[in-house]
PDB file as gemmi writes it, atoms N, CA and C in Angstrom:
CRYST1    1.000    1.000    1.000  90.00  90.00  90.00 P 1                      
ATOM      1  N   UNK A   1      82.922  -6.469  34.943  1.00  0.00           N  
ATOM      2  CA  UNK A   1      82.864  -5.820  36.243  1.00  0.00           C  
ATOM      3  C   UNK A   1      81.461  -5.297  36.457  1.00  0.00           C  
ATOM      4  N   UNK A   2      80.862  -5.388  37.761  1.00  0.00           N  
ATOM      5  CA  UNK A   2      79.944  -5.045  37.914  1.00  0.00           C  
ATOM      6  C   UNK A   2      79.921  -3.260  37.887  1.00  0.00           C  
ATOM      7  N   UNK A   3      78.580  -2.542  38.031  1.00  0.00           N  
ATOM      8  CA  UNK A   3      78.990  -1.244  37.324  1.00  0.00           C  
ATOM      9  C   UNK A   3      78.437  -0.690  38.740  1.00  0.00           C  
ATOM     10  N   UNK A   4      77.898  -1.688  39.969  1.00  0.00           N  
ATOM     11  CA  UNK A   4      77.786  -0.824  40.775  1.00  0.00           C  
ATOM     12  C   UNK A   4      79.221  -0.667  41.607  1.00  0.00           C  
ATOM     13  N   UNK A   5      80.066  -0.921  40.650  1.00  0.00           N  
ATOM     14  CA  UNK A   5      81.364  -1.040  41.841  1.00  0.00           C  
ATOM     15  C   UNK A   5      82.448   0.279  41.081  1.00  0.00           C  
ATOM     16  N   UNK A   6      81.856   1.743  40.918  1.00  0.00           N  
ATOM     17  CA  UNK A   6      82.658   2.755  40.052  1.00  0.00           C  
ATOM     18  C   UNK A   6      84.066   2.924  41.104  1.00  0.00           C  
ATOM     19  N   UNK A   7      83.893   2.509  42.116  1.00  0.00           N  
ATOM     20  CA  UNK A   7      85.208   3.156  42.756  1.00  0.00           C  
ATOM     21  C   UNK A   7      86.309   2.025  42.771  1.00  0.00           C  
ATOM     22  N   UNK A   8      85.889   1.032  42.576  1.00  0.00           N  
ATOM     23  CA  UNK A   8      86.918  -0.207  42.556  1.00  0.00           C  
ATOM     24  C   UNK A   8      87.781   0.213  40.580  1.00  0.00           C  
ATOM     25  N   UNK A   9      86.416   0.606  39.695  1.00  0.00           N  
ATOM     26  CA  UNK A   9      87.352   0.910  38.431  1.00  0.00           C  
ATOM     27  C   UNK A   9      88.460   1.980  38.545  1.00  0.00           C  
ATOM     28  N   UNK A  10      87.640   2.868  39.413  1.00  0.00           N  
ATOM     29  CA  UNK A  10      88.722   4.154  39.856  1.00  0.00           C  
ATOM     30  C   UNK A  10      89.984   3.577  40.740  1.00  0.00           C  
ATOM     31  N   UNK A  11      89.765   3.247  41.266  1.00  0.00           N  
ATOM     32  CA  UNK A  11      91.173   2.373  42.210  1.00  0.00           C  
ATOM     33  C   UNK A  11      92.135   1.834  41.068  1.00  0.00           C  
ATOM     34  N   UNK A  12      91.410   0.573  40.723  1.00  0.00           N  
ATOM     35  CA  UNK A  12      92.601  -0.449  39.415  1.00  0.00           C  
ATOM     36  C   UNK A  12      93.219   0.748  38.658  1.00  0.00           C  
ATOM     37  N   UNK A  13      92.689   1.934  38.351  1.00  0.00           N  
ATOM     38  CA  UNK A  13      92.872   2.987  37.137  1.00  0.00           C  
ATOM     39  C   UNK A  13      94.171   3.964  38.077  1.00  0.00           C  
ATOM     40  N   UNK A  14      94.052   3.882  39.334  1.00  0.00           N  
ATOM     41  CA  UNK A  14      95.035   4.892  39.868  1.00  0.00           C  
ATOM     42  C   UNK A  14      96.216   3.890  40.148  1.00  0.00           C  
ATOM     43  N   UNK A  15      96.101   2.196  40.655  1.00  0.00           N  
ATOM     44  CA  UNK A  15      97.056   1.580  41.267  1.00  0.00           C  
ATOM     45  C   UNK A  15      98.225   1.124  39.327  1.00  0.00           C  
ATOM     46  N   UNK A  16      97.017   0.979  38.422  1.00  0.00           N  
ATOM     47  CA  UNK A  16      97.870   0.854  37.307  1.00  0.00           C  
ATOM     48  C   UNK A  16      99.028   2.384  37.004  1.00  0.00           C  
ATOM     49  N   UNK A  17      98.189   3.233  36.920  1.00  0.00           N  
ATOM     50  CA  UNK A  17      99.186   4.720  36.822  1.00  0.00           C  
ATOM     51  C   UNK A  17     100.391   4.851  37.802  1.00  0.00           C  
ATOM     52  N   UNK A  18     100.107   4.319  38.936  1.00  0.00           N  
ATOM     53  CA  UNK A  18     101.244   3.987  39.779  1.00  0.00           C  
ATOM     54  C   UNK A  18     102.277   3.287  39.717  1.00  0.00           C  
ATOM     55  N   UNK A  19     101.959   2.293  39.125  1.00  0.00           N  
ATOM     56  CA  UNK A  19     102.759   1.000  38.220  1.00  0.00           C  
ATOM     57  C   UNK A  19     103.332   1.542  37.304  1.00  0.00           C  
ATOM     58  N   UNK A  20     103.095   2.458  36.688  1.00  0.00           N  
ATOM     59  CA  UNK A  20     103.453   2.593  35.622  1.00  0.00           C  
ATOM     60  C   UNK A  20     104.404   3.700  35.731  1.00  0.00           C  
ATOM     61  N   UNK A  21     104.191   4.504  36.984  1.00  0.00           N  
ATOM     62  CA  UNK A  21     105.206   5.129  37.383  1.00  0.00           C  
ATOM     63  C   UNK A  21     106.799   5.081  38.267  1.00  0.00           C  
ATOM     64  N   UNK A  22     106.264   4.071  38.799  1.00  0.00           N  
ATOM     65  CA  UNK A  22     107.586   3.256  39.093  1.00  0.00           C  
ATOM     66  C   UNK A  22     108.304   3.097  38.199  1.00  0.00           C  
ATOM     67  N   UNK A  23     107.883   2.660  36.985  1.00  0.00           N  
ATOM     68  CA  UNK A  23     108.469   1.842  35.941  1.00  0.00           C  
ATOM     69  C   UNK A  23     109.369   2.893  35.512  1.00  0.00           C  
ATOM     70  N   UNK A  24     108.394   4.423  35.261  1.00  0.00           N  
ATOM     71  CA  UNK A  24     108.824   5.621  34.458  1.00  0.00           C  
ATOM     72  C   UNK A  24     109.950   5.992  35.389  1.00  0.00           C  
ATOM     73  N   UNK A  25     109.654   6.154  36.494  1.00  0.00           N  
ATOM     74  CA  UNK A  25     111.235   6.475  37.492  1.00  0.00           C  
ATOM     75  C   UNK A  25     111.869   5.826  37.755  1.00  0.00           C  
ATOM     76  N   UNK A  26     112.126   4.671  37.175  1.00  0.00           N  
ATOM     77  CA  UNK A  26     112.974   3.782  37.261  1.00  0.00           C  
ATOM     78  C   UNK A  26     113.411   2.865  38.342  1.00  0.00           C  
ATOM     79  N   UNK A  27     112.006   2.669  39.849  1.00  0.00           N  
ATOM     80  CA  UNK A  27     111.959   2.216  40.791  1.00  0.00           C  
ATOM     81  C   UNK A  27     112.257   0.526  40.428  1.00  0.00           C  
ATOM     82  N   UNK A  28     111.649   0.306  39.447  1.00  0.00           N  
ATOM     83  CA  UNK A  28     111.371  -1.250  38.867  1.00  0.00           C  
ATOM     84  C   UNK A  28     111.533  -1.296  37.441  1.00  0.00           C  
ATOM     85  N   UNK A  29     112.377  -2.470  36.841  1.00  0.00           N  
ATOM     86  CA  UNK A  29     112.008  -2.801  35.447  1.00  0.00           C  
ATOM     87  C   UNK A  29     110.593  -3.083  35.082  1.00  0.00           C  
ATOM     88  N   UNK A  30     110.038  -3.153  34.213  1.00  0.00           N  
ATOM     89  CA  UNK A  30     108.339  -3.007  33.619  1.00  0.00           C  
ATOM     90  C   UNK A  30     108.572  -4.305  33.737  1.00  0.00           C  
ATOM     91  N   UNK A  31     109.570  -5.825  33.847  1.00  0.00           N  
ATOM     92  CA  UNK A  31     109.652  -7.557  33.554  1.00  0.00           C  
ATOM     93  C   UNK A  31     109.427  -7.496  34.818  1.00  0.00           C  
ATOM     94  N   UNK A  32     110.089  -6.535  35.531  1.00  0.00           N  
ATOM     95  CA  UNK A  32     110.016  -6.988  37.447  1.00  0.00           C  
ATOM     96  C   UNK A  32     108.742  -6.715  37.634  1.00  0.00           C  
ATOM     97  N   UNK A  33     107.996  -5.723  37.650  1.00  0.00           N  
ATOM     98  CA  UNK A  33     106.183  -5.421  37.816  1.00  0.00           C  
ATOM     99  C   UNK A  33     106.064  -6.814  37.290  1.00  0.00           C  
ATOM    100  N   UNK A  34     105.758  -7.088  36.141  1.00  0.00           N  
ATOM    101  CA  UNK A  34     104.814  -8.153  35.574  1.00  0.00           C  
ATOM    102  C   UNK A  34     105.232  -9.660  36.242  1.00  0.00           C  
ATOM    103  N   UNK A  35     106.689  -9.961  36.585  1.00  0.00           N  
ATOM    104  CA  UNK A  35     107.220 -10.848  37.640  1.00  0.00           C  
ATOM    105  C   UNK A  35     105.927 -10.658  38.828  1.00  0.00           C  
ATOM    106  N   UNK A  36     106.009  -9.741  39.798  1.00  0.00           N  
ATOM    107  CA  UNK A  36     105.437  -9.455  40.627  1.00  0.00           C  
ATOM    108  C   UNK A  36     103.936  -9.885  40.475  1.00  0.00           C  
ATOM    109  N   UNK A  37     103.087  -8.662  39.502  1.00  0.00           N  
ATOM    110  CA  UNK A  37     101.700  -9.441  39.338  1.00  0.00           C  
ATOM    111  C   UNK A  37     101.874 -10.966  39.556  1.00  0.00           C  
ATOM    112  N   UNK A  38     102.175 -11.819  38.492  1.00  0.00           N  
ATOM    113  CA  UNK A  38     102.497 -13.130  38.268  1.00  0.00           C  
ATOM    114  C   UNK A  38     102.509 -13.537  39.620  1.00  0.00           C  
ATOM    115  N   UNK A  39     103.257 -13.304  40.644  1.00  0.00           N  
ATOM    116  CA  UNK A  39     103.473 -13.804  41.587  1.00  0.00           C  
ATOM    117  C   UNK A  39     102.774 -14.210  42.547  1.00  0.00           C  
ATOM    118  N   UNK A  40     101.759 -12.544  42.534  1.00  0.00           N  
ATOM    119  CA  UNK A  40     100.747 -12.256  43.273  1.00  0.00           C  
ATOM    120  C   UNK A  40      99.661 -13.032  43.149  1.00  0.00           C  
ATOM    121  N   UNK A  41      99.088 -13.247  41.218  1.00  0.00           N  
ATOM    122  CA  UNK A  41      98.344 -14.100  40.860  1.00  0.00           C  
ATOM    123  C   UNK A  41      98.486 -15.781  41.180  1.00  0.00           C  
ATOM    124  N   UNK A  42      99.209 -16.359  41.206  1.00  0.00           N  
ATOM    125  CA  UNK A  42      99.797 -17.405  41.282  1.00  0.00           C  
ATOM    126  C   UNK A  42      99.584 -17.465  43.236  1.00  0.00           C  
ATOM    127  N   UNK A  43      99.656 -16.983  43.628  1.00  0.00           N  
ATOM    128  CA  UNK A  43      99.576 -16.637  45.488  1.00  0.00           C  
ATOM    129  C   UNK A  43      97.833 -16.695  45.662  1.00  0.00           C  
ATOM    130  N   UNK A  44      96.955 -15.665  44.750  1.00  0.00           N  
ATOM    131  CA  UNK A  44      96.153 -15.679  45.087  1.00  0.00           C  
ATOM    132  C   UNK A  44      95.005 -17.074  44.409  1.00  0.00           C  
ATOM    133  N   UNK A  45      95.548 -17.413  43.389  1.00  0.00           N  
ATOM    134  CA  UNK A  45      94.768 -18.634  42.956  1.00  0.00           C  
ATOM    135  C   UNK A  45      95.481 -20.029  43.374  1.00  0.00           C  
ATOM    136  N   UNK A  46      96.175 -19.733  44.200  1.00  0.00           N  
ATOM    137  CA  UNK A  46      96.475 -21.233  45.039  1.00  0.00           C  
ATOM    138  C   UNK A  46      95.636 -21.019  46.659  1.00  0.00           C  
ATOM    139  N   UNK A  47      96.070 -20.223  46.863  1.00  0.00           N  
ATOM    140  CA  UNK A  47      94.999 -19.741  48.035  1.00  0.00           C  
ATOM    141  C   UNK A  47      93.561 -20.077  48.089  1.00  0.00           C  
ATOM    142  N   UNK A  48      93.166 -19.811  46.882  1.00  0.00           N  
ATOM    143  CA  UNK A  48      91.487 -19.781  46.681  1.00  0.00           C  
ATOM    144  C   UNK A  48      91.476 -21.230  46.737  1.00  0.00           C  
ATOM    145  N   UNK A  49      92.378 -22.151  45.855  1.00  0.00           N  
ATOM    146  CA  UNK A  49      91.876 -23.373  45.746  1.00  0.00           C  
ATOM    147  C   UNK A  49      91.796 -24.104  47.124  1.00  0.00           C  
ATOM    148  N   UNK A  50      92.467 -23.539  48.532  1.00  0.00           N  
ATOM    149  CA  UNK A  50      92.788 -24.316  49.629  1.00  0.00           C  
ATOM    150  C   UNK A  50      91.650 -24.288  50.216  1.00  0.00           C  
ATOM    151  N   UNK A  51      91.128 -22.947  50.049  1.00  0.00           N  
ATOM    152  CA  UNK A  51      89.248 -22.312  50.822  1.00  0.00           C  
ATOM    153  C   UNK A  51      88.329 -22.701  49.972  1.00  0.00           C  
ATOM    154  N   UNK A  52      88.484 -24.093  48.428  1.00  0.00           N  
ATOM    155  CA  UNK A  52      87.407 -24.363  48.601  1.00  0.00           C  
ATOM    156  C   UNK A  52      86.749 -23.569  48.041  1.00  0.00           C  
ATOM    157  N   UNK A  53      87.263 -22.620  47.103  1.00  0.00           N  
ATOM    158  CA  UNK A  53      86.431 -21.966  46.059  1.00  0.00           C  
ATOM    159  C   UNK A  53      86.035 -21.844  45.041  1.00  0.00           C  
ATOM    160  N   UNK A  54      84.755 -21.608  44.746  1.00  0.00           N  
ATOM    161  CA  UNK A  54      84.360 -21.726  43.280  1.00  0.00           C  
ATOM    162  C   UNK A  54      85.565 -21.014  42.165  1.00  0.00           C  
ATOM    163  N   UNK A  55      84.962 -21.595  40.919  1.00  0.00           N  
ATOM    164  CA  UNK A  55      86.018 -21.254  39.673  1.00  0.00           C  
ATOM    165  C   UNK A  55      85.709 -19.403  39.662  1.00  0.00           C  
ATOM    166  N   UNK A  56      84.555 -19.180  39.769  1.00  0.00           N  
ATOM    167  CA  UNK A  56      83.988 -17.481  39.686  1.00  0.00           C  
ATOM    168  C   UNK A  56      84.814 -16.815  40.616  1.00  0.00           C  
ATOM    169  N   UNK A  57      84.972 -17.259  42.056  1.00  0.00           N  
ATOM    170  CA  UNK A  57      85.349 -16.736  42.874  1.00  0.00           C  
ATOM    171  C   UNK A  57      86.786 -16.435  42.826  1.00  0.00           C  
ATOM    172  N   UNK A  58      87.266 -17.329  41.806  1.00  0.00           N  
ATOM    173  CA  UNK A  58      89.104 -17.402  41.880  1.00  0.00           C  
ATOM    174  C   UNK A  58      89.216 -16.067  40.673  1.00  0.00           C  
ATOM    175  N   UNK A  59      88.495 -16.415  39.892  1.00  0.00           N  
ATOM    176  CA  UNK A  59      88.418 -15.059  38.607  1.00  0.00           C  
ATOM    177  C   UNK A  59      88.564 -13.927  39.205  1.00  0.00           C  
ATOM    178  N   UNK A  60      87.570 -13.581  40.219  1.00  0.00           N  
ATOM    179  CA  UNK A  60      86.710 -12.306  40.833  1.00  0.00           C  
ATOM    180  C   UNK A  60      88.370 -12.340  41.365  1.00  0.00           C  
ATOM    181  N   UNK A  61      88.689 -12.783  42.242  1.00  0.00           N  
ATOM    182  CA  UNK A  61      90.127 -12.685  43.252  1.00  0.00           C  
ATOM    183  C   UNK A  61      92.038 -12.439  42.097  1.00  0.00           C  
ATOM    184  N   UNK A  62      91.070 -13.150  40.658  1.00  0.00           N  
ATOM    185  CA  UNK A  62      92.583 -12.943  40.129  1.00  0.00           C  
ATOM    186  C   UNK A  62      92.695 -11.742  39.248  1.00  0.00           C  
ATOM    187  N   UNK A  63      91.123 -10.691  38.690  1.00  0.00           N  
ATOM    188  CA  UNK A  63      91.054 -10.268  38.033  1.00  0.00           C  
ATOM    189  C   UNK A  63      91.506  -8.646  38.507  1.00  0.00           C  
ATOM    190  N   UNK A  64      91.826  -8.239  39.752  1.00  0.00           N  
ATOM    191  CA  UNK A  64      92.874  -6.901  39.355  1.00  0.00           C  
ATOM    192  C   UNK A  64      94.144  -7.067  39.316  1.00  0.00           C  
ATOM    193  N   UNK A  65      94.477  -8.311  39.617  1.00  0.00           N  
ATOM    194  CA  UNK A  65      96.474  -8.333  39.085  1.00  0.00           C  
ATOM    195  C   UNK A  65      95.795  -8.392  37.317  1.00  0.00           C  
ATOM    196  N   UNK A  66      94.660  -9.575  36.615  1.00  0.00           N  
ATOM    197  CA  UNK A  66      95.292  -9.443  35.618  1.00  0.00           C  
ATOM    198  C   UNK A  66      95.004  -8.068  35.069  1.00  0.00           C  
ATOM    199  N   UNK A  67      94.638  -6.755  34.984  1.00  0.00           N  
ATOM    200  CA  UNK A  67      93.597  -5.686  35.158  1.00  0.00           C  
ATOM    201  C   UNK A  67      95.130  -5.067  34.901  1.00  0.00           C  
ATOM    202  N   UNK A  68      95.933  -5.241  36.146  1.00  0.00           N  
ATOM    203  CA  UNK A  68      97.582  -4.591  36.050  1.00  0.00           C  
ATOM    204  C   UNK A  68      98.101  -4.709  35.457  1.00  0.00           C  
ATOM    205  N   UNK A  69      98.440  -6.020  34.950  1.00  0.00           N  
ATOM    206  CA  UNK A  69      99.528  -6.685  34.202  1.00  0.00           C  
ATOM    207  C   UNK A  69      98.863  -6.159  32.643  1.00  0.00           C  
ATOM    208  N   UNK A  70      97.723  -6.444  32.992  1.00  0.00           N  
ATOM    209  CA  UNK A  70      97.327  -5.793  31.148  1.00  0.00           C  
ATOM    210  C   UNK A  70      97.520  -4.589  31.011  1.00  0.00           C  
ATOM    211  N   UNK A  71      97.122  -3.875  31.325  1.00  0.00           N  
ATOM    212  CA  UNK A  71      97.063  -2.309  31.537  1.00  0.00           C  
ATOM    213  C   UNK A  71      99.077  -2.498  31.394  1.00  0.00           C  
ATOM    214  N   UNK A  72      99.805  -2.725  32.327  1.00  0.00           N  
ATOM    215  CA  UNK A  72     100.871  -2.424  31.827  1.00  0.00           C  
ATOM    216  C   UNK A  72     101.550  -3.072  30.762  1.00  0.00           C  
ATOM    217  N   UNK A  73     100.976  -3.828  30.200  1.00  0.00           N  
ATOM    218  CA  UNK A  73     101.596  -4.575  28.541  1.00  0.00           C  
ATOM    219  C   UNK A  73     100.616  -3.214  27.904  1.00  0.00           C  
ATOM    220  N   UNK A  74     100.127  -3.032  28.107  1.00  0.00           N  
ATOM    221  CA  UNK A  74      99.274  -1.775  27.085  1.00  0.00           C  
ATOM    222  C   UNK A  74     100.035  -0.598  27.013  1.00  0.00           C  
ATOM    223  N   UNK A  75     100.388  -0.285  28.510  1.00  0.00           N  
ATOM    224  CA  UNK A  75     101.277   0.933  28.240  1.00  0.00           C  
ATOM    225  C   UNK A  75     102.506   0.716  27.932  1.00  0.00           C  
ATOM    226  N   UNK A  76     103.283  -0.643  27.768  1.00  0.00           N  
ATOM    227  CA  UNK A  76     105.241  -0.788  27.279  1.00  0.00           C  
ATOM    228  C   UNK A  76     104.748  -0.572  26.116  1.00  0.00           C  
ATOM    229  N   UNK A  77     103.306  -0.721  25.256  1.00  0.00           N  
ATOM    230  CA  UNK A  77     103.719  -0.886  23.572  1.00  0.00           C  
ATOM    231  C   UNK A  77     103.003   0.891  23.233  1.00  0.00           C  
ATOM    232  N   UNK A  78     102.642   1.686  24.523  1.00  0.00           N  
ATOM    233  CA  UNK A  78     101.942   3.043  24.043  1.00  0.00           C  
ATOM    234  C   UNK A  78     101.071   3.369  23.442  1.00  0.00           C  
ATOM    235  N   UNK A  79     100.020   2.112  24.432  1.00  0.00           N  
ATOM    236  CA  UNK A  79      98.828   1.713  24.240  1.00  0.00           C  
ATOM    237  C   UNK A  79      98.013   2.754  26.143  1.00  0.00           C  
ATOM    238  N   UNK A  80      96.931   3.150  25.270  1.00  0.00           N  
ATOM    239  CA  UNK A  80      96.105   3.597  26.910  1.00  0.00           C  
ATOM    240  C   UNK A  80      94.739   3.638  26.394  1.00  0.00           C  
ATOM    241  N   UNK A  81      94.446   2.334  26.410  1.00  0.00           N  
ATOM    242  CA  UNK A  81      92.986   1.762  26.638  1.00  0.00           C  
ATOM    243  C   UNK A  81      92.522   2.190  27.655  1.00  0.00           C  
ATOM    244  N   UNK A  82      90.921   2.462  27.469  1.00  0.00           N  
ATOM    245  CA  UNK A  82      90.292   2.575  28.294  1.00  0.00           C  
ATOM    246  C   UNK A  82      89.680   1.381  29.431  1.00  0.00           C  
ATOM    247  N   UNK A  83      89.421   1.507  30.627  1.00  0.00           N  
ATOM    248  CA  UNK A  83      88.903   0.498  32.068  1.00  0.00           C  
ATOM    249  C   UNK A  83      87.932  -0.639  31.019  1.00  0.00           C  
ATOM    250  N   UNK A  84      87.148  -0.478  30.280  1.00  0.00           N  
ATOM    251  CA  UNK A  84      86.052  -1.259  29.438  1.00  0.00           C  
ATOM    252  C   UNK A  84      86.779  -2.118  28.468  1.00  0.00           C  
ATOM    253  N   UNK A  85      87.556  -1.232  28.022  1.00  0.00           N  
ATOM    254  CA  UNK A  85      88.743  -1.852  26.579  1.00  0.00           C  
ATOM    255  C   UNK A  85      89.513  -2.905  27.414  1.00  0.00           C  
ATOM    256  N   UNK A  86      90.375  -2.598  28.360  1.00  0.00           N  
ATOM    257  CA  UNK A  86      91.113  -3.458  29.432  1.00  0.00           C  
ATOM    258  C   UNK A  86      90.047  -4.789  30.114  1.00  0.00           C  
ATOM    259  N   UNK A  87      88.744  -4.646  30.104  1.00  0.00           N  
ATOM    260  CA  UNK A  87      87.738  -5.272  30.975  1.00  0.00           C  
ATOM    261  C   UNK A  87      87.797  -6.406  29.890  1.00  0.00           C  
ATOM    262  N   UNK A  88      87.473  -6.132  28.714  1.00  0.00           N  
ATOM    263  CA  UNK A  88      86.662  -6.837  27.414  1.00  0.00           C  
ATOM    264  C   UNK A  88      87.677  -7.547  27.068  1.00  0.00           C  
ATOM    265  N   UNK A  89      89.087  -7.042  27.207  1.00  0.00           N  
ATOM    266  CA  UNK A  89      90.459  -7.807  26.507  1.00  0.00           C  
ATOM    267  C   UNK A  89      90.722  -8.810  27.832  1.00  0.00           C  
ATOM    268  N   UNK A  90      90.784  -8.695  28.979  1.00  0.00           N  
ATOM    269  CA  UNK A  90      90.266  -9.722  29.911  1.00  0.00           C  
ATOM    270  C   UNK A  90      89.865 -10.635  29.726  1.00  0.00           C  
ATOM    271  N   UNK A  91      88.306 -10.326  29.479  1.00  0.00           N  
ATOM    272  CA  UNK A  91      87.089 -11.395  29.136  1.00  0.00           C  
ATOM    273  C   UNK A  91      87.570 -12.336  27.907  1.00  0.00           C  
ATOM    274  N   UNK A  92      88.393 -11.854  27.046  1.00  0.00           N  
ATOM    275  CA  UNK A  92      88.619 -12.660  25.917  1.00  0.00           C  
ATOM    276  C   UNK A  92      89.546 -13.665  26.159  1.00  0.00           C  
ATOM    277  N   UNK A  93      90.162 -13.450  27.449  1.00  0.00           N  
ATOM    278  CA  UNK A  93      91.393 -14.110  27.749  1.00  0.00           C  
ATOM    279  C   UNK A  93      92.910 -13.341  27.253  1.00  0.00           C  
ATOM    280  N   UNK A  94      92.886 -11.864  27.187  1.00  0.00           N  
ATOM    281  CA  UNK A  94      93.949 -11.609  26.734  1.00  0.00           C  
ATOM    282  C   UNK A  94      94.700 -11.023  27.466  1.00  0.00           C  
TER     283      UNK A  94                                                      
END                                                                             
C-alpha cells in the first residue's frame, strides 16, 4: 500500500472491526462474511477484466476484500495483526 494513502489504512482497519462485529453479535456467521468477500471479489475481478484492465489494476481493485477476508481469518483463530502484518501476508499470497 502506498503510505501516502493513511486514511484508506484507517478505513480497511474500521470496515474489518465492523466485520468482525457483526460476526460477534451474531448478525452473520464469520463462513457468511467470507462467502460475501468472495463474492464481492469474484464481482470485482470479472468486472475489471470487461474494462480492459491491467493485471495491477485488478490487484489494486481486489486488495480490500482480500485485506477483509484476511483480517477476518486472523481474528476466527485470535489473531490481531497489525495493517503491515495483514499488507505483507497479502503480498505473499496469503
Amino acid at each position: 500500500m502506498n503510505t501516502a494513502n493513511p486514511q484508506l489504512e484507517g478505513l480497511y482497519l474500521a470496515l474489518s472491526a465492523l466485520c468482525d462485529l457483526l460476526v460477534e453479535k451474531g448478525a452473520v456467521e464469520r463462513e457468511e462474511l467470507h462467502d460475501a468477500l468472495q463474492k464481492a471479489e469474484r464481482s470485482a475481478v470479472a468486472g475489471s477484466h470487461v474494462d480492459g484492465d491491467t493485471d495491477s489494476r485488478r490487484k489494486a481493485i481486489a486488495f480490500p476484500i482480500h485485506f477483509l477476508l484476511h483480517a477476518s481469518k486472523c481474528t476466527a483463530r485470535g489473531e490481531v495483526p497489525s495493517f503491515h502484518e495483514l499488507t505483507r501476508e497479502i503480498g505473499r499470497g496469503g
